[in-house]
Backbone of each chain as ProteinMPNN parsed JSONL, in Angstrom:
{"seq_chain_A": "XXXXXXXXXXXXXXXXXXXXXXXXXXXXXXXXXXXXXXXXXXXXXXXXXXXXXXXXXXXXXXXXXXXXXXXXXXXXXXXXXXXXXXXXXXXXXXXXXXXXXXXXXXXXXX", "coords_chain_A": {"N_chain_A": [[15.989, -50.341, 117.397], [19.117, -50.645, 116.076], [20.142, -52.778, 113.341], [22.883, -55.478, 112.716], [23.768, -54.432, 110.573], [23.62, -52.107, 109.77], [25.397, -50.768, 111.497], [28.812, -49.825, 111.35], [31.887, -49.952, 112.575], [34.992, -47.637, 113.087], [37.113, -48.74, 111.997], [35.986, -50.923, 110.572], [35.037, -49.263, 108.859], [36.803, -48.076, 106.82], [37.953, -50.541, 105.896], [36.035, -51.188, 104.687], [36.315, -49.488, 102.961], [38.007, -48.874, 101.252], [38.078, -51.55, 99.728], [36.112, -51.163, 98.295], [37.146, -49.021, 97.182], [39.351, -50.289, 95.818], [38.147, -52.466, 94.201], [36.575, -51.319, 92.251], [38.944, -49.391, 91.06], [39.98, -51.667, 89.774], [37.746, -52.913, 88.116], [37.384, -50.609, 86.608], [39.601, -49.932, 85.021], [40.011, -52.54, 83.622], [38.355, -51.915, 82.075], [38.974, -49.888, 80.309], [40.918, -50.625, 79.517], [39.759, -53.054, 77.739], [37.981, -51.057, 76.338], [40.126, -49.709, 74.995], [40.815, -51.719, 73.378], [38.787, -53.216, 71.772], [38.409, -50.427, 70.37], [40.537, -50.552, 68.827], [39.418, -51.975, 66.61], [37.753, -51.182, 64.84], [35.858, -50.59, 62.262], [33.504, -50.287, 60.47], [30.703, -47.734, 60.242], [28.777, -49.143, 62.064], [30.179, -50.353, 63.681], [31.559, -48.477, 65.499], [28.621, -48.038, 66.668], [27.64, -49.761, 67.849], [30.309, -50.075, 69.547], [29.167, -47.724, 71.227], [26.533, -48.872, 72.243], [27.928, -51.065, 74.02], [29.23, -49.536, 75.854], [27.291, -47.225, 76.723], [25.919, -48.927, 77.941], [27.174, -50.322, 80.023], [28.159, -47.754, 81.48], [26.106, -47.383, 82.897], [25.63, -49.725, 84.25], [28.186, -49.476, 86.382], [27.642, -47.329, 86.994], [25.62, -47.701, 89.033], [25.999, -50.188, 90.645], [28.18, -49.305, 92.081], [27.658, -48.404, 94.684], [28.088, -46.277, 97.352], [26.546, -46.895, 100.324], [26.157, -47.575, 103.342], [24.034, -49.137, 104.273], [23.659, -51.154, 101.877], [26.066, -52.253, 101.588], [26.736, -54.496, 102.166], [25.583, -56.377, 99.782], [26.611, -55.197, 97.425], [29.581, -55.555, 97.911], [29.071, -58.351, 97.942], [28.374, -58.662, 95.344], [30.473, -57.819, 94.042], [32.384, -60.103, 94.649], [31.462, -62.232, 93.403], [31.597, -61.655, 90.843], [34.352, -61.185, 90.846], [35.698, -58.674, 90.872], [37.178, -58.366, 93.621], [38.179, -60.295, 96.317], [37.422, -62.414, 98.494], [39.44, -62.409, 100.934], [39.776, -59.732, 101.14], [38.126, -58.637, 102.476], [39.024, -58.712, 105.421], [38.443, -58.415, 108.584], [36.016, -57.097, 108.812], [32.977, -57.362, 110.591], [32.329, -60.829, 111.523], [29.957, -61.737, 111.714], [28.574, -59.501, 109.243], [30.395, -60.54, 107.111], [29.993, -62.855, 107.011], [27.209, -62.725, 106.119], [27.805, -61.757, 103.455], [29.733, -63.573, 102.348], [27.152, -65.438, 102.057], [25.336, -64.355, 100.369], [27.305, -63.893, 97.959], [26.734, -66.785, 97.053], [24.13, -66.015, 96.144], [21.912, -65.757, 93.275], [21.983, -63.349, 90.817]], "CA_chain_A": [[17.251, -51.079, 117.453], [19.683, -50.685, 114.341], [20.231, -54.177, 112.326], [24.184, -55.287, 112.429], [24.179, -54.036, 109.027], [23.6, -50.649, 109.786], [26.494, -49.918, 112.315], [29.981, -49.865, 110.859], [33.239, -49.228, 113.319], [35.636, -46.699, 112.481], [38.51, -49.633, 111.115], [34.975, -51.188, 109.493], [34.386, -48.136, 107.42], [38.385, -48.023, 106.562], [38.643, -51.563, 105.197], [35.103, -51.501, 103.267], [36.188, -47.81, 101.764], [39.35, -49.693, 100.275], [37.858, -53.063, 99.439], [35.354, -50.965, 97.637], [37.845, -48.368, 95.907], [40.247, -51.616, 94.873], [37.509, -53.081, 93.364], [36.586, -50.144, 91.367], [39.744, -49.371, 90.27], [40.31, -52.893, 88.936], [37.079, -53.021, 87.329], [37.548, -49.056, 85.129], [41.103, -50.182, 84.785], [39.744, -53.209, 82.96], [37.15, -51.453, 80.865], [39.649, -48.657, 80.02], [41.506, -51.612, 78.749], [38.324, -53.433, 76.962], [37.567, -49.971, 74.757], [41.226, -49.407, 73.803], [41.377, -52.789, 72.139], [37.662, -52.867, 71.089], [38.374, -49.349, 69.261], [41.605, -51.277, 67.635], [38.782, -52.945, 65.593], [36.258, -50.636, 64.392], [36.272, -50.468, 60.274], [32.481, -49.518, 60.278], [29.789, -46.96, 61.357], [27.964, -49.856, 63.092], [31.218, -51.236, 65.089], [31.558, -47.69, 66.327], [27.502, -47.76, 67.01], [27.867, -51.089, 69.06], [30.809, -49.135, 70.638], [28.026, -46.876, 72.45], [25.778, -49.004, 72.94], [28.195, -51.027, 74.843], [29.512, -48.5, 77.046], [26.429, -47.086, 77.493], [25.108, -50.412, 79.062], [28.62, -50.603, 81.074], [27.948, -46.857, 82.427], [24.56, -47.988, 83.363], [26.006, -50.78, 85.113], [28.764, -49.215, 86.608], [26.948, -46.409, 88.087], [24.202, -48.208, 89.274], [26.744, -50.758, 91.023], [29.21, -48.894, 93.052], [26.236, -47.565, 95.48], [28.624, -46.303, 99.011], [25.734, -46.211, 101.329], [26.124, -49.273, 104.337], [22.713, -50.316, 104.426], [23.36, -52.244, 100.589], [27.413, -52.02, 100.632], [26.845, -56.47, 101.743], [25.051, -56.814, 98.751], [27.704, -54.5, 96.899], [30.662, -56.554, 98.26], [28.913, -59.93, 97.591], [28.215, -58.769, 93.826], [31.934, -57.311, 93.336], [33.112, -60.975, 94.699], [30.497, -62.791, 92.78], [32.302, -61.041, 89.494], [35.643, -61.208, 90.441], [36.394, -57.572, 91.026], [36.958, -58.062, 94.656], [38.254, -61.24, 97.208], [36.675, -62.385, 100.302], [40.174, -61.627, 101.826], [39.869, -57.919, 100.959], [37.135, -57.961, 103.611], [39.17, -59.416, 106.813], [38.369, -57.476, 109.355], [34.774, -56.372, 109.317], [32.285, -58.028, 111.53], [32.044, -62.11, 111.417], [28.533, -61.304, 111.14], [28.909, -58.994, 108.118], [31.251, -61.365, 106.644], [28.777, -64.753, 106.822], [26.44, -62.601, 105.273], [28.553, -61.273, 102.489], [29.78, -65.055, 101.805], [25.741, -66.061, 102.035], [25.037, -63.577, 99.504], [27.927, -64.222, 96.583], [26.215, -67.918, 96.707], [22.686, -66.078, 95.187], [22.186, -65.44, 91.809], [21.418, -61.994, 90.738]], "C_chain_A": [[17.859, -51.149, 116.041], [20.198, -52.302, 114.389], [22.282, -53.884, 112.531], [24.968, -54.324, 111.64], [24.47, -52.474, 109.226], [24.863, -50.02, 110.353], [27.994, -51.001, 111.761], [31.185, -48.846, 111.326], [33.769, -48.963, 112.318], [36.497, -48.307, 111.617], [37.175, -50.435, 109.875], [35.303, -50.542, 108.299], [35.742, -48.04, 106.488], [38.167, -49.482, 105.427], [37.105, -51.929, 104.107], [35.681, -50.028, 102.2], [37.377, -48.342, 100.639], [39.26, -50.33, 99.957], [36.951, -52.002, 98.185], [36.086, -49.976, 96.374], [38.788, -49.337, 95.306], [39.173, -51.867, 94.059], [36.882, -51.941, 92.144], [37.122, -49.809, 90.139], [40.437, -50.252, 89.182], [39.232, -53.348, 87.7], [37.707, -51.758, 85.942], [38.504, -49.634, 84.544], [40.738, -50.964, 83.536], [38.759, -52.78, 81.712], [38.117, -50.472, 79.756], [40.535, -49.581, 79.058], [41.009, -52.31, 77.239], [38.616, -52.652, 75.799], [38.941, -49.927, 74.223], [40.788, -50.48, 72.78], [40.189, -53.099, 71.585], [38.063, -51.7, 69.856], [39.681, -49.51, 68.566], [40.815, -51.683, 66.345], [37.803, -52.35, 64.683], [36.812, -50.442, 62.66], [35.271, -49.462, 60.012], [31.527, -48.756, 61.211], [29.29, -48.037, 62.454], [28.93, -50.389, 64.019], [31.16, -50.083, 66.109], [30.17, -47.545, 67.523], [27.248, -48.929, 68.328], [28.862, -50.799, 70.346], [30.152, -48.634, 71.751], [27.276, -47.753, 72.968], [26.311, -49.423, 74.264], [28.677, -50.044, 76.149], [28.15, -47.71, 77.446], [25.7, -48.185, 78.81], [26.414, -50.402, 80.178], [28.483, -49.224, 81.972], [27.282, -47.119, 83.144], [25.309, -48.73, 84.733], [26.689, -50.276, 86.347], [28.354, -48.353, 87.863], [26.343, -47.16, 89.418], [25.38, -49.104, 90.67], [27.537, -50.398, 92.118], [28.479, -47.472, 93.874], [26.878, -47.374, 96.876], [27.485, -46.403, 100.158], [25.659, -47.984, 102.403], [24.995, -49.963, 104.203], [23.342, -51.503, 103.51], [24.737, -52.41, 100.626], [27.344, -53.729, 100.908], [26.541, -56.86, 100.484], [26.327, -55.835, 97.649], [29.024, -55.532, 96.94], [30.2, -57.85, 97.812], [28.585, -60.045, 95.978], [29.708, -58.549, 92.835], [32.86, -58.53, 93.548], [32.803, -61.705, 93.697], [31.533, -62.637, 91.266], [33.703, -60.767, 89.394], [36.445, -60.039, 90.504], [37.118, -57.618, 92.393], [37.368, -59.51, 95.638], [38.007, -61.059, 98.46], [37.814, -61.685, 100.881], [39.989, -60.129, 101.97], [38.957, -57.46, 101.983], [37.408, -58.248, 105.191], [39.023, -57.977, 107.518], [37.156, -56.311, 109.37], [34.06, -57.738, 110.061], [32.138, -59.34, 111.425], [30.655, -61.845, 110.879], [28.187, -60.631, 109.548], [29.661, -60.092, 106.983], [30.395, -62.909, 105.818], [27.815, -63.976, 106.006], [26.877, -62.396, 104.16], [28.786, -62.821, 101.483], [28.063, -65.536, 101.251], [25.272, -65.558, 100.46], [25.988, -64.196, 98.062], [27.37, -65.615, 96.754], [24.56, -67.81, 95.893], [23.628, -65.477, 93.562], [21.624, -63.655, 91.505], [20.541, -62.104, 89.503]], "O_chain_A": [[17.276, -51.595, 115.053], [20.575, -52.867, 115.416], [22.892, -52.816, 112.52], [26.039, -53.728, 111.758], [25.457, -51.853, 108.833], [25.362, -48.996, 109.886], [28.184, -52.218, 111.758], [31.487, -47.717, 110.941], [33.603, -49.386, 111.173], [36.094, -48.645, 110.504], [37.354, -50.501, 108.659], [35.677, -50.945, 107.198], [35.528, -47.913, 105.282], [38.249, -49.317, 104.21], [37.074, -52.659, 103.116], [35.425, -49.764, 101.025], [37.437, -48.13, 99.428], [40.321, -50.619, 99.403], [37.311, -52.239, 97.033], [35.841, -50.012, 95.168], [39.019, -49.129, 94.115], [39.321, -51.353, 92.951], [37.016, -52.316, 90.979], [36.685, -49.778, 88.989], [41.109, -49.94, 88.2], [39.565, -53.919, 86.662], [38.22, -51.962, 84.842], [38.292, -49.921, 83.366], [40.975, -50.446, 82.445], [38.576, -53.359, 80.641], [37.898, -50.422, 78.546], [40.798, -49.219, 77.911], [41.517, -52.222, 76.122], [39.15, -52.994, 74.744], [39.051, -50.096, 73.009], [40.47, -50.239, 71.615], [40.468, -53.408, 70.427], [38.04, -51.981, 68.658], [39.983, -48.66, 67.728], [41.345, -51.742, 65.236], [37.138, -52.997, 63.874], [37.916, -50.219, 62.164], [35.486, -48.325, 59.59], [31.424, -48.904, 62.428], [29.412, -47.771, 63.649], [28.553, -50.86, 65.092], [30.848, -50.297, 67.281], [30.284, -47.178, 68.693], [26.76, -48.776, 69.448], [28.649, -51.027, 71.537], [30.38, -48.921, 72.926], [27.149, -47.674, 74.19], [25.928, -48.947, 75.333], [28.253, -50.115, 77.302], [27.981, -47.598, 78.66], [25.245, -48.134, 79.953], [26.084, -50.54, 81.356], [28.659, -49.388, 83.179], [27.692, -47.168, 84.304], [25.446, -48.303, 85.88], [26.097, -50.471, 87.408], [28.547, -48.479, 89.072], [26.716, -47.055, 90.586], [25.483, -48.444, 91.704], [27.593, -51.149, 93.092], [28.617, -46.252, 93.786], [26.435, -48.131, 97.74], [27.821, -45.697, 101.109], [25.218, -49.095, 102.107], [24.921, -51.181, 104.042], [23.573, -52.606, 104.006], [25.058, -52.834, 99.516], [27.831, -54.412, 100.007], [27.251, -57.742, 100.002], [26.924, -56.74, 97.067], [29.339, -56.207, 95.959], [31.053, -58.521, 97.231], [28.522, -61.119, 95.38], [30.004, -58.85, 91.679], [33.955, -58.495, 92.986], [33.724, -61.976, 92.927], [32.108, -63.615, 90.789], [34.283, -60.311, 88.409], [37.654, -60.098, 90.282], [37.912, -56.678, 92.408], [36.259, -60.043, 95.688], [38.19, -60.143, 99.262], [37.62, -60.56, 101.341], [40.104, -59.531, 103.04], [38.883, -56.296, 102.377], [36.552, -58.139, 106.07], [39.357, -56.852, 107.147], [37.215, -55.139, 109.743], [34.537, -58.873, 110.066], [31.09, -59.233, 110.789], [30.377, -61.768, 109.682], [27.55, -61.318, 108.749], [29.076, -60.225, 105.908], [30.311, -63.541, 104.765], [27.491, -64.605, 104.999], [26.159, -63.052, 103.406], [28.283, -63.119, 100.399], [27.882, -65.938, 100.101], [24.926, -66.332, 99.567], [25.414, -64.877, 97.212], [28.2, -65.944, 95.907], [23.925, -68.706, 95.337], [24.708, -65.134, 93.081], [20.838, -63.053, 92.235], [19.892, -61.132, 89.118]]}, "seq_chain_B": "XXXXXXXXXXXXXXXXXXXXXXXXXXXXXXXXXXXXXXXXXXXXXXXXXXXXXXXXXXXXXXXXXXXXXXXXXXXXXXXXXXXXXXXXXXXXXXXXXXXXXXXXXXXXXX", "coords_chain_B": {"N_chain_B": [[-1.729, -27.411, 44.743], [1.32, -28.66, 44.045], [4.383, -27.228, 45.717], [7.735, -26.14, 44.326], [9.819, -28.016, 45.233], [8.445, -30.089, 45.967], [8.389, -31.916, 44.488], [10.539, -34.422, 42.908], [12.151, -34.983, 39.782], [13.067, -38.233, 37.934], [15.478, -38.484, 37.728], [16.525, -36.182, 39.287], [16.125, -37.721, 41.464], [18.056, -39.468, 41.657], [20.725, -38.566, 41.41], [20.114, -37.153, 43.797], [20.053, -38.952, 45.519], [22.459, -40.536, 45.337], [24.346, -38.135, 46.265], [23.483, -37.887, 48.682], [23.912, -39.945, 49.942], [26.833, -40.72, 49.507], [27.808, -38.1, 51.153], [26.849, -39.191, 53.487], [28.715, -41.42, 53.993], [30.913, -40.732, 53.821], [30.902, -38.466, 56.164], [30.557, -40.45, 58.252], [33.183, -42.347, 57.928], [34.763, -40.148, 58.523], [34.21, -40.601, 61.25], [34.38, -42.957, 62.236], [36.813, -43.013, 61.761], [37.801, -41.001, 63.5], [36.776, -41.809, 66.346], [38.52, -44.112, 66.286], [40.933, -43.177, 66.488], [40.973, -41.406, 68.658], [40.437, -42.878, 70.697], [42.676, -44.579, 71.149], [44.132, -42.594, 73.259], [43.123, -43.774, 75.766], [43.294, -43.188, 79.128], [42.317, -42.754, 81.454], [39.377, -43.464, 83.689], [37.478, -41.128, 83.017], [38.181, -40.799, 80.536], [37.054, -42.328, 79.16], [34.232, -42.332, 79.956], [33.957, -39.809, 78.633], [34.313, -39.876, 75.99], [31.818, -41.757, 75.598], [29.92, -39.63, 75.928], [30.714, -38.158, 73.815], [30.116, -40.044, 71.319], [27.214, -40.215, 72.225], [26.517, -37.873, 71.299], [26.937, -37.814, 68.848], [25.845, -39.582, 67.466], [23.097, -39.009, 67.502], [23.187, -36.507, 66.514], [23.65, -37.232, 64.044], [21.798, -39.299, 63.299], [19.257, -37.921, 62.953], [20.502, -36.173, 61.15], [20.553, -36.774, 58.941], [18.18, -37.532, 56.971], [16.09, -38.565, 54.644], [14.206, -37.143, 53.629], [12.169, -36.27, 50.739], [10.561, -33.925, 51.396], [12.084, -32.168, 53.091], [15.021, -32.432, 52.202], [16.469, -29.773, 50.291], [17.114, -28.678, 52.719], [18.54, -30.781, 54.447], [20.626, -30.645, 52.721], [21.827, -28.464, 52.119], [22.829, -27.923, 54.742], [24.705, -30.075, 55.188], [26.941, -29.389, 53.098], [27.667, -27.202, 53.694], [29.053, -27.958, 56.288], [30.903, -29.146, 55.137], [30.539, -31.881, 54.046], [29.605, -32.581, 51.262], [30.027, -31.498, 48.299], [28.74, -28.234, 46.377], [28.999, -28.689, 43.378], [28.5, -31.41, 43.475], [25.932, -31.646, 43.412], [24.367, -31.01, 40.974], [22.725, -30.956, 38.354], [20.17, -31.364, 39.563], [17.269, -29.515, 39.528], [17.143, -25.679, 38.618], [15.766, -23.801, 40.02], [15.537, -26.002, 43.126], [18.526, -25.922, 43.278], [19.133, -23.142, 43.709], [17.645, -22.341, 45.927], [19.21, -24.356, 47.968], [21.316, -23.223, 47.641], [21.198, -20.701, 49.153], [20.267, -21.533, 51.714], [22.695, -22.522, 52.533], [23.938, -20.028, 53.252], [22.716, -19.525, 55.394], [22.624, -19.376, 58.525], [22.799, -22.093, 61.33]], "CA_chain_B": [[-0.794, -27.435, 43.93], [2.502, -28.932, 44.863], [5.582, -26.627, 45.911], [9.106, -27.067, 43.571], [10.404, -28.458, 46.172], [8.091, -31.781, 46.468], [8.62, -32.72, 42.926], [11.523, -34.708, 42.11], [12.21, -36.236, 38.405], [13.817, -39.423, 38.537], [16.654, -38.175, 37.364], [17.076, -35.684, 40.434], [16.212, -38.981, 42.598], [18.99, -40.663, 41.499], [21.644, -37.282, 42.163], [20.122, -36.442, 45.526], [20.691, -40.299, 46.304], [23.99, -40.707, 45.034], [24.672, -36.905, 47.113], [23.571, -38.355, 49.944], [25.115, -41.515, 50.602], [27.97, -40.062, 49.283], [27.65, -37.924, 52.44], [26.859, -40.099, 54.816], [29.944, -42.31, 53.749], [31.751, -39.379, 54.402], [30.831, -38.822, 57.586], [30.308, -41.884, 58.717], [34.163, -42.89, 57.708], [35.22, -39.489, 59.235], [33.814, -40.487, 62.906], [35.068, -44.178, 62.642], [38.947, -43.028, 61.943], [38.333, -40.248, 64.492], [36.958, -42.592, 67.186], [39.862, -44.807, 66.484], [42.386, -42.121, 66.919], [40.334, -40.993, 70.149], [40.162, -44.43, 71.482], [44.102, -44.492, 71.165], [44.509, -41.796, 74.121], [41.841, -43.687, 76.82], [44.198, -43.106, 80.14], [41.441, -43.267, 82.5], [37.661, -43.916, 83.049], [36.819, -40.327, 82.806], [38.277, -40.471, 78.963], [36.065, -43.583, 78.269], [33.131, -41.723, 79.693], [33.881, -38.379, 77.843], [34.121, -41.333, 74.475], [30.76, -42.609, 75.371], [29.257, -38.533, 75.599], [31.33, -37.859, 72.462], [29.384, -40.796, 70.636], [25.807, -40.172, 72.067], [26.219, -36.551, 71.222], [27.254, -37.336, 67.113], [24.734, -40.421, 67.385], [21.619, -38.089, 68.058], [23.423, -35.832, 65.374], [23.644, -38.056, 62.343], [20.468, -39.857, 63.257], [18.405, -36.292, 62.849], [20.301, -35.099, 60.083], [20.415, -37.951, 57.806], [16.768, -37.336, 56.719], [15.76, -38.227, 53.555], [12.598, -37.219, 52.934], [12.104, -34.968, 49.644], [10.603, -32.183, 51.202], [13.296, -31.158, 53.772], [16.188, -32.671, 51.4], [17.398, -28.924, 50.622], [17.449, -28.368, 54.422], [19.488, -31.169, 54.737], [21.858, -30.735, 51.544], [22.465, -26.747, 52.724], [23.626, -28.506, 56.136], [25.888, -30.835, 54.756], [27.808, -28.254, 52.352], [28.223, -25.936, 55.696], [29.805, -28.696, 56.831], [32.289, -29.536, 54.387], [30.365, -33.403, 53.775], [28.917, -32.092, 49.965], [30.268, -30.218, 47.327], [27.651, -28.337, 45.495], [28.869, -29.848, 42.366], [27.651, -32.82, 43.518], [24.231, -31.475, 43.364], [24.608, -31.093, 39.584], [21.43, -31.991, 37.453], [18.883, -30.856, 40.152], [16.185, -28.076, 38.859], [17.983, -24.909, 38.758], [15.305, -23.578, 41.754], [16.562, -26.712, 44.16], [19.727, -25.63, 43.578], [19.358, -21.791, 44.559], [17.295, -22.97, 47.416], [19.584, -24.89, 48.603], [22.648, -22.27, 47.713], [20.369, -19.497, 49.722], [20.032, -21.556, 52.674], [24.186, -22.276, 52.793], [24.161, -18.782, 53.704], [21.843, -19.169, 56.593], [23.596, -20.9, 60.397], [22.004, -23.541, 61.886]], "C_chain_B": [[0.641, -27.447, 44.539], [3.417, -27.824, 44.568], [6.617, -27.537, 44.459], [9.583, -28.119, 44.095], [10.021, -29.982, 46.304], [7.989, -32.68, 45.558], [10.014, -33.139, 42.66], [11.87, -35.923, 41.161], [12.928, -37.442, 39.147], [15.025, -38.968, 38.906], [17.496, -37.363, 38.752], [16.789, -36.768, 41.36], [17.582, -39.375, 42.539], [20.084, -39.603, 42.044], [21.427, -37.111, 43.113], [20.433, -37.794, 46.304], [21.941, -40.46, 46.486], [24.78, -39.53, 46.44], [24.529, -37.258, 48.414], [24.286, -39.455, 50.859], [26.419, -41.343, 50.667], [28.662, -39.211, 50.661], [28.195, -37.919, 53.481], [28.278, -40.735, 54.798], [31.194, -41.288, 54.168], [32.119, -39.077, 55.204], [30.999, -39.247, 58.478], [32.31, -42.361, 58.445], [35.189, -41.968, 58.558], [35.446, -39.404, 60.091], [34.429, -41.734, 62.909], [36.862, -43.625, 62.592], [39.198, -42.043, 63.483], [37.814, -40.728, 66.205], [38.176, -43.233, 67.343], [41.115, -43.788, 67.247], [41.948, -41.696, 68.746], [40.698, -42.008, 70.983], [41.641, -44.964, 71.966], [44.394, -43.732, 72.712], [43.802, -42.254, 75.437], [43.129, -43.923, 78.058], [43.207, -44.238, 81.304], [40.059, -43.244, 82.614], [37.18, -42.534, 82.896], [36.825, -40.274, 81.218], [37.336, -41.371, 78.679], [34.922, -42.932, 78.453], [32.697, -40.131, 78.773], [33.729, -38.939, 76.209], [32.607, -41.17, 74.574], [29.876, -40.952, 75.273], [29.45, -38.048, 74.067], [29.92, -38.433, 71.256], [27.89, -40.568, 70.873], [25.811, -38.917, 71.44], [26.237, -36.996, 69.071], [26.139, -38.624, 66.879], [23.493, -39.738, 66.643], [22.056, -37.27, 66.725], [23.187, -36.184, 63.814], [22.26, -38.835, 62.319], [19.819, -39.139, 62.888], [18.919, -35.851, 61.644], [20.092, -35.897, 59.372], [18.622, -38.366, 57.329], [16.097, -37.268, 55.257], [14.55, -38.739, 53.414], [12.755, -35.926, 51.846], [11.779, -33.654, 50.133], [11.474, -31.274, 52.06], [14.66, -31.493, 52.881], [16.985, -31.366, 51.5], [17.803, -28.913, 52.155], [19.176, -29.099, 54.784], [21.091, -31.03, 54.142], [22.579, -29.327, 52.045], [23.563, -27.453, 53.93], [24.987, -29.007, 55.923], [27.216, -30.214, 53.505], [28.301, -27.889, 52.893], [29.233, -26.923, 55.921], [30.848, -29.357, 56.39], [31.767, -31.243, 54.055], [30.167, -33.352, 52.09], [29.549, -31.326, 49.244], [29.235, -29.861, 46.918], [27.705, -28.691, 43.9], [28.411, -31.356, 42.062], [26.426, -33.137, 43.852], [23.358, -31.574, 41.766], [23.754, -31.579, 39.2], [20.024, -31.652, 38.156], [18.369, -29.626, 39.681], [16.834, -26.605, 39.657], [17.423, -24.246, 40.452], [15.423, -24.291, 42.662], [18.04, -25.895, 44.269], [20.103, -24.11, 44.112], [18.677, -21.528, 45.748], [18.312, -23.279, 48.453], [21.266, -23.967, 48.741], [22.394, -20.989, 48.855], [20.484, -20.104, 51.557], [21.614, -22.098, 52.867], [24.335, -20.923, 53.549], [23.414, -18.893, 55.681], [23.007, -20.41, 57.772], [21.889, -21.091, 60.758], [21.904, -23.022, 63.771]], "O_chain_B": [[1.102, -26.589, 45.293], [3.429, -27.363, 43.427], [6.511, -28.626, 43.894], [9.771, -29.145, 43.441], [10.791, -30.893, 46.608], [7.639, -33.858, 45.641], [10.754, -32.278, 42.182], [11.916, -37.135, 41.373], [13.244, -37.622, 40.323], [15.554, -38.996, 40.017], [18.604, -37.671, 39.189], [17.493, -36.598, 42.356], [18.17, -39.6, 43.597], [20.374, -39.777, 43.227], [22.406, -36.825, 43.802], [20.934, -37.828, 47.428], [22.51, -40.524, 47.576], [25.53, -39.941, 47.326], [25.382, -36.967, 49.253], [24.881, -39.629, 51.923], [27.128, -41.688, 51.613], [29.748, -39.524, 51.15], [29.093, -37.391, 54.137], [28.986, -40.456, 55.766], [32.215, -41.454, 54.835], [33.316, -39.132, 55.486], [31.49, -38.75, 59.492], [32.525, -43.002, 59.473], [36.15, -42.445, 59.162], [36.354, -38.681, 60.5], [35.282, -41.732, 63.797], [37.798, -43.916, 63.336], [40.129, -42.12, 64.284], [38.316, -40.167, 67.178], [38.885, -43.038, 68.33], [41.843, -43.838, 68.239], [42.67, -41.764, 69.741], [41.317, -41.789, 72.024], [41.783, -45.65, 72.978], [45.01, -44.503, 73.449], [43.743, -41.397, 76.318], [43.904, -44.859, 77.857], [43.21, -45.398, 81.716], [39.447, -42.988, 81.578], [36.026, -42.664, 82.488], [35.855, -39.86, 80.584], [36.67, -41.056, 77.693], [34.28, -42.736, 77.421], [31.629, -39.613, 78.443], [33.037, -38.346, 75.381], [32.064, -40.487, 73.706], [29.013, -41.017, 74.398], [28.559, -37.657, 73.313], [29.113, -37.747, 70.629], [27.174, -40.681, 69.878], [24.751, -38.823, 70.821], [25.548, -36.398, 68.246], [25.516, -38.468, 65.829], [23.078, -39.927, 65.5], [21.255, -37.358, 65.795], [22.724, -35.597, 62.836], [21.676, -38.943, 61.24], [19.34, -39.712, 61.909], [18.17, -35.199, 60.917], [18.957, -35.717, 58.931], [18.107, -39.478, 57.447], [15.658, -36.233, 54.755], [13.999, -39.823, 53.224], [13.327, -34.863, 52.085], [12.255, -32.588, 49.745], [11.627, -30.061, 51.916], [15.466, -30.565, 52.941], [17.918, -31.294, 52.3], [18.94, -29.197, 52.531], [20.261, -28.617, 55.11], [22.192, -31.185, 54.671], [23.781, -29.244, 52.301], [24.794, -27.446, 53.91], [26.061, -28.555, 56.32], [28.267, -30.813, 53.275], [29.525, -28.027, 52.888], [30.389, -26.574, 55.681], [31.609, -30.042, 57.074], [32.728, -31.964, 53.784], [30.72, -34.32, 51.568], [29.634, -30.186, 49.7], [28.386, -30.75, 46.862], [26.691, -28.933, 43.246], [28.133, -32.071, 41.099], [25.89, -34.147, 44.307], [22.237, -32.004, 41.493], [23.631, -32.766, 39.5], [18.957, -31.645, 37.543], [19.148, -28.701, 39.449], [16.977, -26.45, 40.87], [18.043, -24.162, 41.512], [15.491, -23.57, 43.657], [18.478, -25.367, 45.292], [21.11, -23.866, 44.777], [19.016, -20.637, 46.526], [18.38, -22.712, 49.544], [22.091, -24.06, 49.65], [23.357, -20.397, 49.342], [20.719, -19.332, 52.487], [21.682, -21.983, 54.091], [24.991, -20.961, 54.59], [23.738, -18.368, 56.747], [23.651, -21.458, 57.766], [20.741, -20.669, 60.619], [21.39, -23.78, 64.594]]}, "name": "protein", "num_of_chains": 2, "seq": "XXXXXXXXXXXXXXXXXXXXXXXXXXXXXXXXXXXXXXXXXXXXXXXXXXXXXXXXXXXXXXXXXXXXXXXXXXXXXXXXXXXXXXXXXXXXXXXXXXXXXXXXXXXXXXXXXXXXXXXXXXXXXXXXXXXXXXXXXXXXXXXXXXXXXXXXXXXXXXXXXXXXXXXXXXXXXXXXXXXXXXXXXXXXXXXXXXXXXXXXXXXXXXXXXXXXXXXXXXXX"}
């Protein structure tokens, strides 16, 4: 027997594929933002060196983060609300079920 | 019986120091203006991640060459000539065999 989680109607898969590319795009957007005005500031080797590290840690993140696969996309959605990339509204219209869990979830801590 | 090479007076301490930092400062001032200028053009997240390859790639570079230990020194000083960081006037004072060492291996690619 597949778990709620697992099965995701066609208008489902539609309104997580767009909840998930908004949030995305609002995050890079914001980073893309970040480094300009970060690399406004650099004087020395080590600002540039802090440069990398951050963005390395932010690729890391990034990657790691925006994981499409249904099993984890609740936990995906409840970490992109959690942080602000992402509003509950953006998810009307997947399962009540899906939904209560999603809410349940942005209330842990990561 | 030690090589030329693993002997150096004070005097060449103090020139291959000066030569080096000198350098590095060089370098090092070269990659901060040309981050900045880079950092100027970030559109979208592929430019920030092509930034953050940019930086691990000259990271890994300057970490490795910047090597001062006496007995690869020429190695490194040849390198940094090639590269336009060194004049060899600003080798000046080192034992005439350092200095055709290190003029001999100018000739040689990396």
């Amino acid at each position: 027997m597949e778990s709620i989680d697992s099965t995701w109607s066609e208008q489902e898969q539609v309104i997580a594929k767009h909840a998930f590319d908004v949030a995305y795009e609002r995050e890079v957007f914001a980073l893309v933002r970040l480094v300009s005005e970060k690399a406004n500031t650099l004087v020395e080797i080590e600002d540039v060196w802090q440069l990398h590290d951050f963005l390395s840690a932010r690729r890391h993140e990034i990657d790691g983060k925006y994981d499409y696969r249904y099993s984890i996309l609740p936990f995906v959605f409840a970490q992109l609300v959690q942080q602000g990339w992402l509003r509950l509204e953006e998810l009307e219209g997947l399962a009540p079920e899906k939904l209560a869990k999603i809410v349940a979830l942005t209330r842990m801590s990561y």
